[in-house]
Each structure stands twice: as C-alpha cells, then as structure tokens.
N, C-alpha and C positions, 0 to 999 in steps of 0.2 A: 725462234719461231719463223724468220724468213727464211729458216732454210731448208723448214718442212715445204712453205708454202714452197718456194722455187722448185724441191725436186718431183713435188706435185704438178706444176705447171712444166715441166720438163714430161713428166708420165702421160699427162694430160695430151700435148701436143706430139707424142713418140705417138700413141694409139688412139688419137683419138675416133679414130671408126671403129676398134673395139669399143669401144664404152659407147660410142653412140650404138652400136648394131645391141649391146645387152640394155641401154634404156630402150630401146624401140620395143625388143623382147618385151620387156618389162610391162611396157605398158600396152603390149597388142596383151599379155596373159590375165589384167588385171581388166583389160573390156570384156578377152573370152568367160572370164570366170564371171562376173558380173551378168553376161547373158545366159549363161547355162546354169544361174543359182535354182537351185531347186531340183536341178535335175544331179543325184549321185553322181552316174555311172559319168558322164560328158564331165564333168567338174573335174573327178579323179583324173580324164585322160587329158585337160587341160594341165591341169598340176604335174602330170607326169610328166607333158611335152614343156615346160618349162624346166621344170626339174633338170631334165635330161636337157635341154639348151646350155642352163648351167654349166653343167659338168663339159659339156661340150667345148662351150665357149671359154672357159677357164685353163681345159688344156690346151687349145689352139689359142690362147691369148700367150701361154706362157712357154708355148712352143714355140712362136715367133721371136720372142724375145731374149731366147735361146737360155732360160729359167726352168723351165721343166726338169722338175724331177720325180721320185715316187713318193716323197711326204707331200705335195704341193698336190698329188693327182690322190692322194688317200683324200686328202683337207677338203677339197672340192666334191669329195663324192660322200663323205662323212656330212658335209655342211647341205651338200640337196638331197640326201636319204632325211636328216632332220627335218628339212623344211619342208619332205614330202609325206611324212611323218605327222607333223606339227600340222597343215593344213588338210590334210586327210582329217583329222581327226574335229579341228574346228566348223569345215565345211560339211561333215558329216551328222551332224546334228539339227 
C-alpha cells in the first residue's frame, strides 16, 4: 500500500499542472453546465468543449511524459465519446 501511495505522490509532483489545469477544466465545465441548464443546444456545446479538453489534455499529458501511444489515444477518446454520450442523454431530458 505505500507504494502505490508513493508512486502516486511521485505522479502527483512530475505533473502536477496537468492535473491542476484538468481540475480547473473540470470545474470551470461543471459552472458552464450549471448556467446554461435548460438550455440544449449551449449544454451540448459545453459538454462538447469538455469532452474535447479531455481528449486533448490526455494526449498532451501523455505526450510529455513520453507514454503516448495508440491504445492510450483510442482509451481517451473511447472514455469522452462515452461521457458525451452518457451526459448528452442525461442533460437532454
């Protein structure tokens, strides 16, 4: 168990303005979405521009760290087609 924690706090301190810049995302997506509830069309293109952060920020996190490869770039765009999928359909109703 300490040596998940340690190579976590090792990941943590390698990028930490990656993970700061996708919580910041995170939480600027989760105000936009919150102001434009009601409205479809702005919600989708909220969700989209997350989405697409995502993916973004997943290859260039894992391009710096010189990890990039084509399962890691399918994973990332598999897992925010889902999540743009998943919230298209919840926020749509």
């Amino acid at each position: 168990m300490a040596k998940i924690f340690s190579l976590l706090k090792k990941e943590l301190r390698s990028s930490l303005l990656d993970y700061l810049l996708l919580f910041t995302g995170s939480i600027l997506f989760l105000l936009f979405l919150q102001l434009f509830q009601g409205q479809r069309i702005l919600s989708f293109i909220v969700i989209f521009a997350f989405v697409s952060l995502y993916i973004l920020w997943g290859i260039i996190h894992h391009s710096a760290e010189k990890t990039l490869n084509f399962k890691i770039m399918i994973e990332y765009v598999f897992i925010g087609l889902t999540i743009l999928l998943l919230l298209t359909v919840v926020f749509s109703i």
